[in-house]
C-alpha positions in Angstrom: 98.0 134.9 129.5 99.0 136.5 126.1 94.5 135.8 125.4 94.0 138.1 128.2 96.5 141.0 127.0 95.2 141.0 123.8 91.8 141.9 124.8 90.6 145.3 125.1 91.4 147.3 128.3 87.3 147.1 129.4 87.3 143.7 129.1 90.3 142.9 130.8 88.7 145.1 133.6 85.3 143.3 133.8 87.5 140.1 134.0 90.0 140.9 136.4 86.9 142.6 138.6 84.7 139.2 138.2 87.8 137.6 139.8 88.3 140.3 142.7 84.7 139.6 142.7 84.8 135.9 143.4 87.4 135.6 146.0 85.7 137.9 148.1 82.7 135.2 148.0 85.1 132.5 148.5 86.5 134.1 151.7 82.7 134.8 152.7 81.7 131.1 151.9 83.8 130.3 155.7 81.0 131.7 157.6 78.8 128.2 156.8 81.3 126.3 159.0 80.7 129.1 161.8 78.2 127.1 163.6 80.9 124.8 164.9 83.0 127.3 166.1 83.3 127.7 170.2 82.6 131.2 171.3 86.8 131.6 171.8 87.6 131.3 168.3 84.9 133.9 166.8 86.5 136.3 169.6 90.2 136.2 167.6 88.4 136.1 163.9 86.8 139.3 164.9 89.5 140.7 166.5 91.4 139.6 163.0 88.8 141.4 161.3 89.5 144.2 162.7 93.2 144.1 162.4 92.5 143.1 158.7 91.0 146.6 158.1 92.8 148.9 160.4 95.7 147.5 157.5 93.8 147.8 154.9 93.7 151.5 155.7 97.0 152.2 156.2 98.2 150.4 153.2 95.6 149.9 150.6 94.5 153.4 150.9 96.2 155.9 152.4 99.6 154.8 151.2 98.1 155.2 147.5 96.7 158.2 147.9 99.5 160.1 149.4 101.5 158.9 146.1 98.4 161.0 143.6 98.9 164.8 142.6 96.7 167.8 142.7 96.0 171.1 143.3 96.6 170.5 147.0 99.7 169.1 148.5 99.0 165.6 148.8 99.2 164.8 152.8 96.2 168.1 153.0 93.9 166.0 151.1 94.3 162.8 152.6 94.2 164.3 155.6 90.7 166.3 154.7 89.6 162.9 152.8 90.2 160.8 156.3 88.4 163.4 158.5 85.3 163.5 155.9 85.5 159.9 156.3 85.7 159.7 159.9 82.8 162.1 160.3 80.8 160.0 157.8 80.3 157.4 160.0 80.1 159.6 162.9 77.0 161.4 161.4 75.1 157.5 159.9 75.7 156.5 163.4 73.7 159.5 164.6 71.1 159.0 162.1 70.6 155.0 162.8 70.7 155.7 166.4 67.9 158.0 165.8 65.8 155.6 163.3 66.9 152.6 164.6 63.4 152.2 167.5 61.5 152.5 164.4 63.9 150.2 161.8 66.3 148.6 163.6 67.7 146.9 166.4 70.9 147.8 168.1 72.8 145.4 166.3 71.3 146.1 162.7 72.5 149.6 163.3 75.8 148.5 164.0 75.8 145.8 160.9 74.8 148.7 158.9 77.7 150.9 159.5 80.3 147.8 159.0 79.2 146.8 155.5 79.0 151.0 154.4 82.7 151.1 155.6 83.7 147.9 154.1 81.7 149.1 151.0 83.4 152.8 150.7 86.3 150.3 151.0 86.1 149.2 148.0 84.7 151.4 145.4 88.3 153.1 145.6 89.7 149.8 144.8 88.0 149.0 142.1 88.2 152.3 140.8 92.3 152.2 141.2 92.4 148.6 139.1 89.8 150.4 136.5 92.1 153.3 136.2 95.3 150.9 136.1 94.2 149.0 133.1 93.2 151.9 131.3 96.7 154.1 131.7 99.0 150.9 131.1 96.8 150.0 128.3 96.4 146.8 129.8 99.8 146.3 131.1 101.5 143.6 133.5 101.0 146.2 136.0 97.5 146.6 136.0 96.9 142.9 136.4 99.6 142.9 139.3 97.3 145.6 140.8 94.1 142.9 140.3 95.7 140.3 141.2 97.1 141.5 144.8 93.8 143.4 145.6 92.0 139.9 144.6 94.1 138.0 147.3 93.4 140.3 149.7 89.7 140.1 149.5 89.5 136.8 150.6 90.4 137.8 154.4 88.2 140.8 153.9 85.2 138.9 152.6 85.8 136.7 155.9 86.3 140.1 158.2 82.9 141.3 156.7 80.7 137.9 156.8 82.2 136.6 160.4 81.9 140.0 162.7 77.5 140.6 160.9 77.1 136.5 161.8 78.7 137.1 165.1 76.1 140.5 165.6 73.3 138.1 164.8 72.7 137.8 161.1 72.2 134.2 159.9 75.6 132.6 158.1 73.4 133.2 154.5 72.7 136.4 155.4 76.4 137.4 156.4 77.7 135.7 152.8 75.4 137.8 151.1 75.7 140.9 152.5 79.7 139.9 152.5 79.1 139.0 148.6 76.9 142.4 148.0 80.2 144.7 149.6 82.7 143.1 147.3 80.3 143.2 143.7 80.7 146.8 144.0 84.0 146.6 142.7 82.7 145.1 139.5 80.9 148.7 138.5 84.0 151.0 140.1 86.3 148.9 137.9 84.3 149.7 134.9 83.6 153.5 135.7 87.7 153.5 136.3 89.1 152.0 133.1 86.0 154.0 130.9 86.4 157.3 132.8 90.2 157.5 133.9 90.5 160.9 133.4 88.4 162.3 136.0 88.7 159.2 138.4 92.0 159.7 138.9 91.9 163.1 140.4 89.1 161.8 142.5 91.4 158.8 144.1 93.3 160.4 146.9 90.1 161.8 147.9 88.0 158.9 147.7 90.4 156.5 149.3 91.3 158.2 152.4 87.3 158.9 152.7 87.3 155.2 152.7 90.7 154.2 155.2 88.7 157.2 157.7 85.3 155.6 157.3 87.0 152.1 157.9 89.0 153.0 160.8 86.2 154.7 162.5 84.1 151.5 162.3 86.6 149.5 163.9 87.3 151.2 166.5 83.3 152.1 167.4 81.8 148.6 166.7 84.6 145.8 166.2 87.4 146.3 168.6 84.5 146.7 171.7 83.0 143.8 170.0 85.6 141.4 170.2 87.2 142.9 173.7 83.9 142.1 175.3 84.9 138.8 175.3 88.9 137.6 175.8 91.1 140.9 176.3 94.5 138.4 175.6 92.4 136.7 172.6 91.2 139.6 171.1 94.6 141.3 171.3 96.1 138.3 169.7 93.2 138.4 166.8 94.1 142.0 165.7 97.7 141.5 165.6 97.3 138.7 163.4 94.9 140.5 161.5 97.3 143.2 160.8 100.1 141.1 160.2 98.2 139.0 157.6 97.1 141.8 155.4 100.4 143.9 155.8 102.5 140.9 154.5 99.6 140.5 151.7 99.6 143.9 151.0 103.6 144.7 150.8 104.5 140.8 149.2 102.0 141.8 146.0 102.7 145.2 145.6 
């Protein structure tokens, strides 16, 4: 441990990224065993998905960004960042719904907008781990930050690869895409921790962008997803869902 606090705040951000990085993949790897899964079970693991991310908003993105300062009060900015975010997704859905006779199928379009809201997820939290390391100069508490965001990626990297598998996309497909929407945190961590300055006063912005883009996903694609099936299964799924990632969320914070 003393090794890693001794090197220099970028390279303790490329190393703690690498390990957000790699239990997001480990979390995606589940989907190989999917195939033995009965229809009932993939009902509550996308209902947890969704429950998974409808916490993830609340607590790993608008509960930051209520706590940053700027010019506007902060609960106007989060609330602007949530709309834009909201209306984000409302507008790609127009546009693939458009495109998607020529592109798509019905279900690509809906795969697409789940990985750009898990993606927008998490450019603000590598950003946020970035910007960490380089204001505690490589502090316990940036590696704290890491460290609970890593956890939590494991569930997400299983809400991401489980609900495109379940929408038709082969199990290698789903871990890659799954793997693809977590490496983005390897860049944001790096433009964070090199360019904290002006990242910061980007964050409350850029995270509620994300918790309205996510929660405008889940409730057009995943919660009719998985309530097309079991009404009492799927119920069950998002609760556990939620419960999983607010007890991650709150026990490393």
């Amino acid at each position: 441990m003393q090794f890693f606090f001794s090197l220099h705040p970028v390279l303790q951000a490329l190393l703690a990224s690498l390990f957000m990085f790699l239990l997001t993949a480990l979390g995606a790897l589940t989907v190989f065993g999917s195939k033995r899964m009965p229809p009932w079970l993939i009902t509550v693991l996308t209902g947890a998905a969704a429950g998974i991310m409808i916490a993830a908003s609340f607590f790993s993105l608008l509960l930051p960004a209520l706590g940053y300062e700027g010019a506007l009060p902060s609960f106007v900015t989060v609330t602007l960042g949530f709309l834009l975010g909201g209306a984000f997704i409302l507008l790609s859905d127009r546009i693939l719904t458009r495109t998607q006779r020529r592109f798509l199928t019905g279900e690509g379009k809906k795969c697409a907008l789940l990985y750009f809201a898990v993606l927008l997820h998490n450019i603000p939290e590598g950003l946020a781990v970035g910007v960490a390391f380089a204001e505690g100069a490589g502090g316990a508490g940036a590696l704290l930050l890491a460290l609970g965001i890593a956890v939590q990626n494991f569930p997400e990297g299983m809400c991401v690869a489980f609900p495109l598998h379940a929408k038709g996309m082969t199990p290698l497909k789903s871990f890659l895409f799954s793997v693809a929407s977590g490496a983005v945190e390897i860049p944001a961590c790096l433009l964070g921790v090199l360019a904290a300055g002006a990242v910061r006063g980007l964050m409350p912005w850029a995270l509620s962008f994300s918790a309205g883009a996510m929660i405008a996903v889940v409730c057009s694609e995943l919660v009719p997803e998985c309530f097309s099936g079991s009404k009492s299964l799927a119920t069950a799924g998002i609760v556990l869902g939620v419960c999983l990632m607010m007890v991650l969320d709150v026990a490393l914070s």
